[in-house]
PyMOL Python script that loads the backbone (N, CA, C, O; Angstrom):
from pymol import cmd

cmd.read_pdbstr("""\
ATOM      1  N   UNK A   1       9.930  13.116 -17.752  1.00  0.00           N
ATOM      2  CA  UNK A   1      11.070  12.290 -17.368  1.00  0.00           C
ATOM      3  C   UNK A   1      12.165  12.428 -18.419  1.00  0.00           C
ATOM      4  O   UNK A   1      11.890  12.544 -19.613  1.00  0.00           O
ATOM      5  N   UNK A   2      13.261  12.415 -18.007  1.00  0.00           N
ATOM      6  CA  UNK A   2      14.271  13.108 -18.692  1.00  0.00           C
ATOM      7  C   UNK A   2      14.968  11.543 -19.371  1.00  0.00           C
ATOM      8  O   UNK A   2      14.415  10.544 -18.911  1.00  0.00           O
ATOM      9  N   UNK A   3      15.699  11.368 -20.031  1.00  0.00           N
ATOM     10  CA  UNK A   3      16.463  10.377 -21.077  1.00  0.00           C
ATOM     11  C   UNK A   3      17.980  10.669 -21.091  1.00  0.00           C
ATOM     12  O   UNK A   3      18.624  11.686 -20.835  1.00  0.00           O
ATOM     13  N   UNK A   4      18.448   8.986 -21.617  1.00  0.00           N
ATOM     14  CA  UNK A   4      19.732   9.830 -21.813  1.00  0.00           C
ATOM     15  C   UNK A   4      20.077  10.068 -23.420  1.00  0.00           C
ATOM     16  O   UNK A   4      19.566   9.705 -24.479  1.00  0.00           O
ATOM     17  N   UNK A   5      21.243  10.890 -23.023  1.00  0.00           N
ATOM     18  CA  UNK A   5      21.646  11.709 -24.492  1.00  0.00           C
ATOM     19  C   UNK A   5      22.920  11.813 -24.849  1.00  0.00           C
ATOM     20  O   UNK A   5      23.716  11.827 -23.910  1.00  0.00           O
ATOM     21  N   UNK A   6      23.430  11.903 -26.115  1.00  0.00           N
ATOM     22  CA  UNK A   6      24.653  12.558 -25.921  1.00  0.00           C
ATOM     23  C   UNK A   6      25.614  13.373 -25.447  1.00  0.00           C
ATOM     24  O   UNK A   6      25.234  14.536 -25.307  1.00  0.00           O
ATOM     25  N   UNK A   7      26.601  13.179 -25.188  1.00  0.00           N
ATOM     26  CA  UNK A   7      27.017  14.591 -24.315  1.00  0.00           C
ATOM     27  C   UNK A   7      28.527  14.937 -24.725  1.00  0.00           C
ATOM     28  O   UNK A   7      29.318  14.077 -25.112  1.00  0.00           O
ATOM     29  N   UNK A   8      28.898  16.583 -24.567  1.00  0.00           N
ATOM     30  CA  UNK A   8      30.114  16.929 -25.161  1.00  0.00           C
ATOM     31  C   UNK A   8      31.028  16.394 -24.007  1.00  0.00           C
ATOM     32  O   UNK A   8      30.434  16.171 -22.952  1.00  0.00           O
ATOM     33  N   UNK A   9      32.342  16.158 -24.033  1.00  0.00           N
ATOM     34  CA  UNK A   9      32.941  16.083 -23.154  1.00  0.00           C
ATOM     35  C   UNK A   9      33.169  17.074 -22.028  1.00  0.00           C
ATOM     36  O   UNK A   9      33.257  16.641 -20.879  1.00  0.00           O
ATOM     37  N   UNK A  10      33.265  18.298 -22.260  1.00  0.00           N
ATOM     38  CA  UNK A  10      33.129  19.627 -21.105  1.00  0.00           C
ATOM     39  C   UNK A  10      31.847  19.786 -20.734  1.00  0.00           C
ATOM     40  O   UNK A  10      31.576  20.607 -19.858  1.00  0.00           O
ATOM     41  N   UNK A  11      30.709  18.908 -21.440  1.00  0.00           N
ATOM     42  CA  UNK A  11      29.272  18.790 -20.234  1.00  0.00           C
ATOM     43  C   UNK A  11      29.310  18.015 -19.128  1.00  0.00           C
ATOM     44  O   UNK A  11      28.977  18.269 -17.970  1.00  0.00           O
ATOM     45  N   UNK A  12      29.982  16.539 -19.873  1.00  0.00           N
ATOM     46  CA  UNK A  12      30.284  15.882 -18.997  1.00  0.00           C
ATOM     47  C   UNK A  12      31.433  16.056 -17.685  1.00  0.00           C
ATOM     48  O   UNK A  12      31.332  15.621 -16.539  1.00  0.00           O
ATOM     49  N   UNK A  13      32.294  16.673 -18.165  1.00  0.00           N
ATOM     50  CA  UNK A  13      32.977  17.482 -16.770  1.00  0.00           C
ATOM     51  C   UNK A  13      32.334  18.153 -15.942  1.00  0.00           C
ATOM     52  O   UNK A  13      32.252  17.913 -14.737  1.00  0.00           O
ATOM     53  N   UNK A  14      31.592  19.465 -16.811  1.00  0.00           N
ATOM     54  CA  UNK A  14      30.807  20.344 -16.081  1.00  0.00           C
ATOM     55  C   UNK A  14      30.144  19.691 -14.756  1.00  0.00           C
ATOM     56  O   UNK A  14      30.492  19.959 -13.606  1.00  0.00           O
ATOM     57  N   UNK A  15      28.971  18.646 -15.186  1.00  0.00           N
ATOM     58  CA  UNK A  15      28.323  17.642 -14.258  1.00  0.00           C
ATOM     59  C   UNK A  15      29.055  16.940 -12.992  1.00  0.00           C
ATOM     60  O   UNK A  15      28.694  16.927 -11.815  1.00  0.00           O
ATOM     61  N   UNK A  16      30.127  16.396 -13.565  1.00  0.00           N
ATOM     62  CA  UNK A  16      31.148  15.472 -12.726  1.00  0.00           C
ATOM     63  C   UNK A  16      31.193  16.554 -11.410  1.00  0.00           C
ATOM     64  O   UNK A  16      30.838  16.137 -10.308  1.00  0.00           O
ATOM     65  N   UNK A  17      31.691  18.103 -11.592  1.00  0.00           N
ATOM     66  CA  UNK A  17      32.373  18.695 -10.748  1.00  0.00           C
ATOM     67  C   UNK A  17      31.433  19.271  -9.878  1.00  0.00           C
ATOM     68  O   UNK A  17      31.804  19.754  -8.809  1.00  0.00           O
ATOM     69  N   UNK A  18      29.521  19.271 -10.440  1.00  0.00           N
ATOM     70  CA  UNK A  18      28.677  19.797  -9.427  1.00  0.00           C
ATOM     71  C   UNK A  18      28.689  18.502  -9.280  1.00  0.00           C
ATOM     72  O   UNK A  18      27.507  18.425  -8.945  1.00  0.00           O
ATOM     73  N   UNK A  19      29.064  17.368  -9.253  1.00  0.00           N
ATOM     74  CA  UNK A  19      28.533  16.352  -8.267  1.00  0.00           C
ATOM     75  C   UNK A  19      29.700  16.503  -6.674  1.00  0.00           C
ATOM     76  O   UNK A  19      29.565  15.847  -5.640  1.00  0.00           O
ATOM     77  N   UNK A  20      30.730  17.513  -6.944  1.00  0.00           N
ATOM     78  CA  UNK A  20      31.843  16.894  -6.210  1.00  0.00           C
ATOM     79  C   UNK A  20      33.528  16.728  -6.483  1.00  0.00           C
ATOM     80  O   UNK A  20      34.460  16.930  -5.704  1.00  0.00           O
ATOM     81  N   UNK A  21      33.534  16.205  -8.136  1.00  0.00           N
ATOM     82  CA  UNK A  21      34.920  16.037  -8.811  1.00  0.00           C
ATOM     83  C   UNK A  21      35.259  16.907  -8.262  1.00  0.00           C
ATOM     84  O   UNK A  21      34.580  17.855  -7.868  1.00  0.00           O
ATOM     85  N   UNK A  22      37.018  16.615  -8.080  1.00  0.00           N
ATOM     86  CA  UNK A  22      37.745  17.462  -8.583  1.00  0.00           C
ATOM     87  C   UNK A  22      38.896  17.504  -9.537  1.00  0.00           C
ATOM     88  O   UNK A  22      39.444  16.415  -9.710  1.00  0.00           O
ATOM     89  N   UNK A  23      39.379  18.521 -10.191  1.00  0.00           N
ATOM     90  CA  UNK A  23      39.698  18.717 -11.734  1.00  0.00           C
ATOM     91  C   UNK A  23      39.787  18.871 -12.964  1.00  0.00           C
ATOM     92  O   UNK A  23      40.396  19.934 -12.846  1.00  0.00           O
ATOM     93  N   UNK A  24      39.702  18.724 -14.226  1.00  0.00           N
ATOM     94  CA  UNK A  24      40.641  17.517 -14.009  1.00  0.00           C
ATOM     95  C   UNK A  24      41.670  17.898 -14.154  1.00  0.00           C
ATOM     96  O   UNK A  24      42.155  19.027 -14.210  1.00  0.00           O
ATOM     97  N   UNK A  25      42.165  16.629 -14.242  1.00  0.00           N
ATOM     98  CA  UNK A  25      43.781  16.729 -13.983  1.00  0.00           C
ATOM     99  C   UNK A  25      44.573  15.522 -15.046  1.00  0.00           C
ATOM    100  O   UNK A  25      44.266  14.331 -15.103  1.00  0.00           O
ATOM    101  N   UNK A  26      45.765  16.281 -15.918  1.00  0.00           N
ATOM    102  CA  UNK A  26      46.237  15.535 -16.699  1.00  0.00           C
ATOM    103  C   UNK A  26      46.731  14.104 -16.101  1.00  0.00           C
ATOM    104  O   UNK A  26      46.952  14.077 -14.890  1.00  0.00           O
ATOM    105  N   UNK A  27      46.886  13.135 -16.715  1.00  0.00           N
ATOM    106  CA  UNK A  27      47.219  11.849 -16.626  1.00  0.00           C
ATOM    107  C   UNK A  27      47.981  11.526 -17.939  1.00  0.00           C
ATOM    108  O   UNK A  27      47.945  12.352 -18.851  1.00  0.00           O
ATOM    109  N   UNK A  28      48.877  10.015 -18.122  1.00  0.00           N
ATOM    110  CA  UNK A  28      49.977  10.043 -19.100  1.00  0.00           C
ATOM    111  C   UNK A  28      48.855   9.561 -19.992  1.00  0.00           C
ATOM    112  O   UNK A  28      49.646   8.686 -20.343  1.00  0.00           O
ATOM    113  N   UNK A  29      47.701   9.282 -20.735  1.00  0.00           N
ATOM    114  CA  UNK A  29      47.129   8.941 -21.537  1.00  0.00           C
ATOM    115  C   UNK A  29      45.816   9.772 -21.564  1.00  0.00           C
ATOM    116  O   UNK A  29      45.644  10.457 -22.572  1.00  0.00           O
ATOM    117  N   UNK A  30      44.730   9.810 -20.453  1.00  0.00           N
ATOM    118  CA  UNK A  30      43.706  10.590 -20.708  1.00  0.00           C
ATOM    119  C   UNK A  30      43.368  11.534 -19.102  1.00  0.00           C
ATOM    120  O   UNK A  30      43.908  11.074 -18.096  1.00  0.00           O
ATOM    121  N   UNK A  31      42.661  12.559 -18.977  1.00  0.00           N
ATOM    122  CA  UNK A  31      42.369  13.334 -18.217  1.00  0.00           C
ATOM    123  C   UNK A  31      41.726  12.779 -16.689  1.00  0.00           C
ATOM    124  O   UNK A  31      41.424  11.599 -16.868  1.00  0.00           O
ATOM    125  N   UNK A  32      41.530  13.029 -15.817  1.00  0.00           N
ATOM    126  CA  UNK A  32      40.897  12.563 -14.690  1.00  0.00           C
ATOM    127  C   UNK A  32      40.273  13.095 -13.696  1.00  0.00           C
ATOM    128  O   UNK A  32      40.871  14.133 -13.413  1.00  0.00           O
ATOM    129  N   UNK A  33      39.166  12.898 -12.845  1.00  0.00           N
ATOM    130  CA  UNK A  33      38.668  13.891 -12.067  1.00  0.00           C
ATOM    131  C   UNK A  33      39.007  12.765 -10.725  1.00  0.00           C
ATOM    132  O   UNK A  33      39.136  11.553 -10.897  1.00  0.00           O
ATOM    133  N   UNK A  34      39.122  13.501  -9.305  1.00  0.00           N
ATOM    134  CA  UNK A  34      38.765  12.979  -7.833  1.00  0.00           C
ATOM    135  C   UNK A  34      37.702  13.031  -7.170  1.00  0.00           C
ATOM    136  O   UNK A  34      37.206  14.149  -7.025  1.00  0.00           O
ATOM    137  N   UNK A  35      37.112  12.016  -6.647  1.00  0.00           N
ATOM    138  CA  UNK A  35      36.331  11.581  -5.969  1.00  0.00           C
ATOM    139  C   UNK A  35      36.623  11.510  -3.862  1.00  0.00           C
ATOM    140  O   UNK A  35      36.110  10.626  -3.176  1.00  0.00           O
ATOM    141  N   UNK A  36      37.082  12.090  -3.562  1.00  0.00           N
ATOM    142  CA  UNK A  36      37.771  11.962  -2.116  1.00  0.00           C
ATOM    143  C   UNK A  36      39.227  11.005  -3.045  1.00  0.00           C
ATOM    144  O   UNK A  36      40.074  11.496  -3.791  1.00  0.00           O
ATOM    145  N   UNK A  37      39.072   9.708  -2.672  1.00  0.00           N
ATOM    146  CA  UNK A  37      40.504   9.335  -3.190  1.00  0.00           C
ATOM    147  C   UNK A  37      40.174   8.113  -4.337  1.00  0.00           C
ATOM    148  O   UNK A  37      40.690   7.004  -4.469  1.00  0.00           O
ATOM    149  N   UNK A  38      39.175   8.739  -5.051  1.00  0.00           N
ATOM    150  CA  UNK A  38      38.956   7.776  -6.240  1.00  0.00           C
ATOM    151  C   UNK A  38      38.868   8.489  -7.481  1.00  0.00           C
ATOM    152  O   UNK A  38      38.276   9.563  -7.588  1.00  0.00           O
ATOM    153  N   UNK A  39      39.379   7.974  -8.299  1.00  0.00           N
ATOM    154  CA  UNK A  39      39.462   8.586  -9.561  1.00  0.00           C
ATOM    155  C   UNK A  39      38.653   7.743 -10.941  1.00  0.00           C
ATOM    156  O   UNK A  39      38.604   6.535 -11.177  1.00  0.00           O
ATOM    157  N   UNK A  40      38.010   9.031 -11.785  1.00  0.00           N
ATOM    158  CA  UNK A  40      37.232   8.759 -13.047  1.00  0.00           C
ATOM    159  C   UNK A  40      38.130   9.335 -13.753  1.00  0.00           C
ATOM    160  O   UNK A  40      38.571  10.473 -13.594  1.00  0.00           O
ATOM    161  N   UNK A  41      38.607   8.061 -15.062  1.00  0.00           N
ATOM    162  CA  UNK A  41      38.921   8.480 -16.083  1.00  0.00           C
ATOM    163  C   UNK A  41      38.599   9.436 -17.011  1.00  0.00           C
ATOM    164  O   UNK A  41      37.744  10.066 -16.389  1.00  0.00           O
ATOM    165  N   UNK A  42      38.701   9.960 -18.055  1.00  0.00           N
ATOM    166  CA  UNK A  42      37.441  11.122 -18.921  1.00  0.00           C
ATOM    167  C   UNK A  42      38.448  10.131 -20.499  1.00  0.00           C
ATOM    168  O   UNK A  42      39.645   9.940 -20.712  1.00  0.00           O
ATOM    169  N   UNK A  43      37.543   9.860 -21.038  1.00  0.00           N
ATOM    170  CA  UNK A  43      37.846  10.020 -22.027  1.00  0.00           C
ATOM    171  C   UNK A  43      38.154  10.763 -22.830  1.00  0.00           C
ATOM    172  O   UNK A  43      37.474  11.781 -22.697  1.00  0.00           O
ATOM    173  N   UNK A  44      39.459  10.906 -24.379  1.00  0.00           N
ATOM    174  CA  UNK A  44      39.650  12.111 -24.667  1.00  0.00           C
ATOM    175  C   UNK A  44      38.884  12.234 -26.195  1.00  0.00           C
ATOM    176  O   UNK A  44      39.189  12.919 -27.172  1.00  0.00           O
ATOM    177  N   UNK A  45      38.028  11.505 -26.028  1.00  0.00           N
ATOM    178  CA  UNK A  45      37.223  12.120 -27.260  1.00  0.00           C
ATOM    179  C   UNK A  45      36.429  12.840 -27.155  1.00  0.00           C
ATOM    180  O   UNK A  45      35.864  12.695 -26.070  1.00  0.00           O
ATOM    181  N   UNK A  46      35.826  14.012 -28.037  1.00  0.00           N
ATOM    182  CA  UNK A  46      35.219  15.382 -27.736  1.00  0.00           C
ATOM    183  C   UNK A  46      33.324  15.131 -27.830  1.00  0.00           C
ATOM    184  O   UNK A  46      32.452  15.993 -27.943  1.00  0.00           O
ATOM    185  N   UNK A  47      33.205  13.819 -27.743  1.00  0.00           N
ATOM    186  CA  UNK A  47      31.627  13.807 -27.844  1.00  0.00           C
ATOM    187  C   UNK A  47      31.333  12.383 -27.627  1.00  0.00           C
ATOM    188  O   UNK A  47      31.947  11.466 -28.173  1.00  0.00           O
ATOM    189  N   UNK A  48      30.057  12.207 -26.544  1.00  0.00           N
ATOM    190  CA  UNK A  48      30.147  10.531 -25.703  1.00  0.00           C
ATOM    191  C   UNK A  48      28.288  10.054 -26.155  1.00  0.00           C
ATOM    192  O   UNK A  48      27.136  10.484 -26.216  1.00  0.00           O
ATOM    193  N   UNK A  49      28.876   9.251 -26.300  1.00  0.00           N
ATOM    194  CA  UNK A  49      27.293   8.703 -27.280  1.00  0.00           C
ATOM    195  C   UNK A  49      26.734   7.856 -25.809  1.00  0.00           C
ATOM    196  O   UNK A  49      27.229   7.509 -24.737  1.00  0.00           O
ATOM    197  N   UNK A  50      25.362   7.772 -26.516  1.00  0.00           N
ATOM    198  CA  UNK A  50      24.540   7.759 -25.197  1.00  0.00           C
ATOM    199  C   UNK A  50      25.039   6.045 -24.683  1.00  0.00           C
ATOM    200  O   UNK A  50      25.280   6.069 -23.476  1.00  0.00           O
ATOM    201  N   UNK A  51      25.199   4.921 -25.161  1.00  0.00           N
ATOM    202  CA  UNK A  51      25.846   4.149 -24.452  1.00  0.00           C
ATOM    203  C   UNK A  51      26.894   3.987 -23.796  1.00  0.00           C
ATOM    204  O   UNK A  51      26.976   2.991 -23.078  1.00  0.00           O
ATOM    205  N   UNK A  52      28.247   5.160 -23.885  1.00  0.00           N
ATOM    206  CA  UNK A  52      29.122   5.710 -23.249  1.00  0.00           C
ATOM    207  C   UNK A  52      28.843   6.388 -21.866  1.00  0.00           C
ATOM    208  O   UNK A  52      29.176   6.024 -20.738  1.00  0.00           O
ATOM    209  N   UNK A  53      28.364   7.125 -22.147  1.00  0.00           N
ATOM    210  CA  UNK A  53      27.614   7.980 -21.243  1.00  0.00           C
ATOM    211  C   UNK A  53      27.126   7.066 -19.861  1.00  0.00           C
ATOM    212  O   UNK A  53      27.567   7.252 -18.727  1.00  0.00           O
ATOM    213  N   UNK A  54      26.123   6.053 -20.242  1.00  0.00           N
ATOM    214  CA  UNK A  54      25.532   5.256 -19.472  1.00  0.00           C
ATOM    215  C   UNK A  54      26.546   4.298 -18.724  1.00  0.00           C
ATOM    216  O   UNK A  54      26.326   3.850 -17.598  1.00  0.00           O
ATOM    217  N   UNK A  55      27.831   3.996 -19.569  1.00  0.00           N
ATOM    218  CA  UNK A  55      29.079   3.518 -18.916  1.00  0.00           C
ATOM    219  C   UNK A  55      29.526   4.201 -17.971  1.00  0.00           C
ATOM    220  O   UNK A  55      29.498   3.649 -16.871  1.00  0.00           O
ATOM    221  N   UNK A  56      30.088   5.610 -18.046  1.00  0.00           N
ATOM    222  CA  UNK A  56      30.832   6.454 -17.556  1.00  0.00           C
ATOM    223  C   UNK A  56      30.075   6.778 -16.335  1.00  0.00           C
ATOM    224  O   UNK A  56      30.652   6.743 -15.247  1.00  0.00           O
ATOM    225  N   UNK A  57      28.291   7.228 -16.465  1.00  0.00           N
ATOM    226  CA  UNK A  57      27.692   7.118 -15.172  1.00  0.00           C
ATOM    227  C   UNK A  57      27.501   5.744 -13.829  1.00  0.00           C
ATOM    228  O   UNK A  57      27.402   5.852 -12.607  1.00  0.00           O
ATOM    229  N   UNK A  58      27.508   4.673 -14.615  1.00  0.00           N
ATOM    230  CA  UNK A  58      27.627   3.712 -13.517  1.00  0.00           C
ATOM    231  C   UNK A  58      29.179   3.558 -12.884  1.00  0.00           C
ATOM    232  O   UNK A  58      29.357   3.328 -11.688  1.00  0.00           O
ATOM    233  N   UNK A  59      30.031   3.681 -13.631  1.00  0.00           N
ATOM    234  CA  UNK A  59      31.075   3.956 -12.853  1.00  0.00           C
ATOM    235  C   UNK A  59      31.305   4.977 -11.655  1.00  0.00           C
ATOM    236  O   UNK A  59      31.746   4.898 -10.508  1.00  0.00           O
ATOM    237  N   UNK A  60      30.750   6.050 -12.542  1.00  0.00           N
ATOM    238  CA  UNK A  60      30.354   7.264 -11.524  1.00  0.00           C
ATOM    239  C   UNK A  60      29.813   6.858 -10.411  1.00  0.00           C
ATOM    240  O   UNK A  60      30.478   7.069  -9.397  1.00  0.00           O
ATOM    241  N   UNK A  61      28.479   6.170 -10.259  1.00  0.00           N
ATOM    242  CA  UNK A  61      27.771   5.968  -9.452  1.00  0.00           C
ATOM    243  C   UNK A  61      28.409   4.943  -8.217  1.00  0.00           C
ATOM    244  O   UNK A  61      28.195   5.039  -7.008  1.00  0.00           O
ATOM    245  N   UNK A  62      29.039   4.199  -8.746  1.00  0.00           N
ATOM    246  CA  UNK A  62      30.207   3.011  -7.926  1.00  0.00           C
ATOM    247  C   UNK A  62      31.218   4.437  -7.056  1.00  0.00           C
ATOM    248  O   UNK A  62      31.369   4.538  -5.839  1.00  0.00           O
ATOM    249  N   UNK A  63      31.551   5.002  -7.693  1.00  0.00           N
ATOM    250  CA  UNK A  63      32.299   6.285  -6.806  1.00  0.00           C
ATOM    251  C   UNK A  63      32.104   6.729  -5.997  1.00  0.00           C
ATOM    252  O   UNK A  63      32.768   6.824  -4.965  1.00  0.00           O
ATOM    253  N   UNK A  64      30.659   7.307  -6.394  1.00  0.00           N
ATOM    254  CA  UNK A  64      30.020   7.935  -5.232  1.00  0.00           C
ATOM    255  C   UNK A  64      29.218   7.425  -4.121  1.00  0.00           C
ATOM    256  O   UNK A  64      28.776   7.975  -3.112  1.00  0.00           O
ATOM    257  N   UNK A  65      29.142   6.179  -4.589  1.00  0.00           N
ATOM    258  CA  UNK A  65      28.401   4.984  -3.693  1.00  0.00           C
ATOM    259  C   UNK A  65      27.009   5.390  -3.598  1.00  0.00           C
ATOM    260  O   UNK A  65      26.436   5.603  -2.529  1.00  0.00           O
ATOM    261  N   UNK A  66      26.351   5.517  -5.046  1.00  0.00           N
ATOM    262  CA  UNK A  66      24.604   6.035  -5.059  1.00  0.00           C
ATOM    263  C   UNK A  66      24.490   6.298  -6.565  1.00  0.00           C
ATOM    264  O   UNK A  66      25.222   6.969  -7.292  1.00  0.00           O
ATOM    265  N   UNK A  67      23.288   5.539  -6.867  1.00  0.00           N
ATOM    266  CA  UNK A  67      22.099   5.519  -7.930  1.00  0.00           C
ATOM    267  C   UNK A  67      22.384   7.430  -8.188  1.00  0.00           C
ATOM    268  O   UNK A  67      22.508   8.258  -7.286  1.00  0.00           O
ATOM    269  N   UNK A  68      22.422   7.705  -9.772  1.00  0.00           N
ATOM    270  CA  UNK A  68      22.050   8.973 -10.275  1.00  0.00           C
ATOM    271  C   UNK A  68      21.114   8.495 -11.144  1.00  0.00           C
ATOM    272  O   UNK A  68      21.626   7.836 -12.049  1.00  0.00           O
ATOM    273  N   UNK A  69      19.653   8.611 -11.209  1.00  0.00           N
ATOM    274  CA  UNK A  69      19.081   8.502 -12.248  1.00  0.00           C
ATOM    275  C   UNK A  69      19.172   9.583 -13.467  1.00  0.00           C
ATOM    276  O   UNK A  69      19.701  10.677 -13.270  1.00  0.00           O
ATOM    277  N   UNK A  70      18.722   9.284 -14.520  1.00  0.00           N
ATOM    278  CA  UNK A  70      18.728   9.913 -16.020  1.00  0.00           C
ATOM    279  C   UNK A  70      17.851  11.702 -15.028  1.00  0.00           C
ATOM    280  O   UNK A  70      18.512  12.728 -14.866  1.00  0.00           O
ATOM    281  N   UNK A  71      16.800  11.595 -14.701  1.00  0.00           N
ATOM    282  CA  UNK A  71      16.575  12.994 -13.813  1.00  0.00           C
ATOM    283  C   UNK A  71      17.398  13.815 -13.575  1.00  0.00           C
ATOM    284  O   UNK A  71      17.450  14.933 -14.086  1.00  0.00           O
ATOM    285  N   UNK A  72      18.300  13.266 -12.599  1.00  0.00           N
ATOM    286  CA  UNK A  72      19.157  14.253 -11.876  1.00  0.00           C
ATOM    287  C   UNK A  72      20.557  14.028 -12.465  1.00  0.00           C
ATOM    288  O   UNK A  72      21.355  14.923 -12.185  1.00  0.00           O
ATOM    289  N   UNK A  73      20.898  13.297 -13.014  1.00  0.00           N
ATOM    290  CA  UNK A  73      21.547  14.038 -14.714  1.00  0.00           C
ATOM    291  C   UNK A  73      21.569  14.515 -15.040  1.00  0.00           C
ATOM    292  O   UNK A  73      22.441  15.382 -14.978  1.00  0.00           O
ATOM    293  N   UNK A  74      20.760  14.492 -15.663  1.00  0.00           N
ATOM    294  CA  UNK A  74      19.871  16.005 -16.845  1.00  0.00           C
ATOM    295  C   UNK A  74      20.091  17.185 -16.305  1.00  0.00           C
ATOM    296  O   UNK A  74      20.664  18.097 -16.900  1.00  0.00           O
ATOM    297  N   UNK A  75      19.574  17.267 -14.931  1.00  0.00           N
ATOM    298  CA  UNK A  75      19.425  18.867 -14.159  1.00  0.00           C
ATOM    299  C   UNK A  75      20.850  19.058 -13.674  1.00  0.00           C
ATOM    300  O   UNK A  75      21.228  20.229 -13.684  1.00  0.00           O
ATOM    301  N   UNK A  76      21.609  18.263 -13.306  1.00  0.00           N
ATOM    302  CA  UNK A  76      23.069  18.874 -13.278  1.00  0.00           C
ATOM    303  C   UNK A  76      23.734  19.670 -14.277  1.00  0.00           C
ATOM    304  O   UNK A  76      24.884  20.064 -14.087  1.00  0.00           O
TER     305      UNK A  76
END
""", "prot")
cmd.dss("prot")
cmd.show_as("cartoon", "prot")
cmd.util.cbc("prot")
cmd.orient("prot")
């Protein structure tokens, strides 16, 4: 069973965009990906500590309207 971890910011894109994202795309403060017509912020710091991470995925998950467990995380 997989955990969560730190992650660089271009992993965390990487992931976003096999879920679906698209972009990103500049914004007047930080970067952003699309969801059909919803948008995730990205933070612009270059490395997301694992309680970040766990933020950024439940938001995620509100997006996509579905549970990603730490599993299918990982393998993205």
């Amino acid at each position: 069973m997989a955990g969560w971890h730190p992650l660089k910011r271009r992993e965390f894109v990487r992931r976003l965009l096999a879920l679906g994202f698209t972009g990103p795309y500049s914004g007047a403060r930080h970067d952003f990906l699309i969801f059909r017509q919803r948008r995730q912020t990205i933070p612009s710091n270059t490395d997301y500590s694992v309680p970040q991470v766990k933020m950024l995925v439940r938001q995620v998950e509100t997006i996509v309207g579905r549970k990603i467990p730490a599993d299918e995380w990982a393998s993205l």
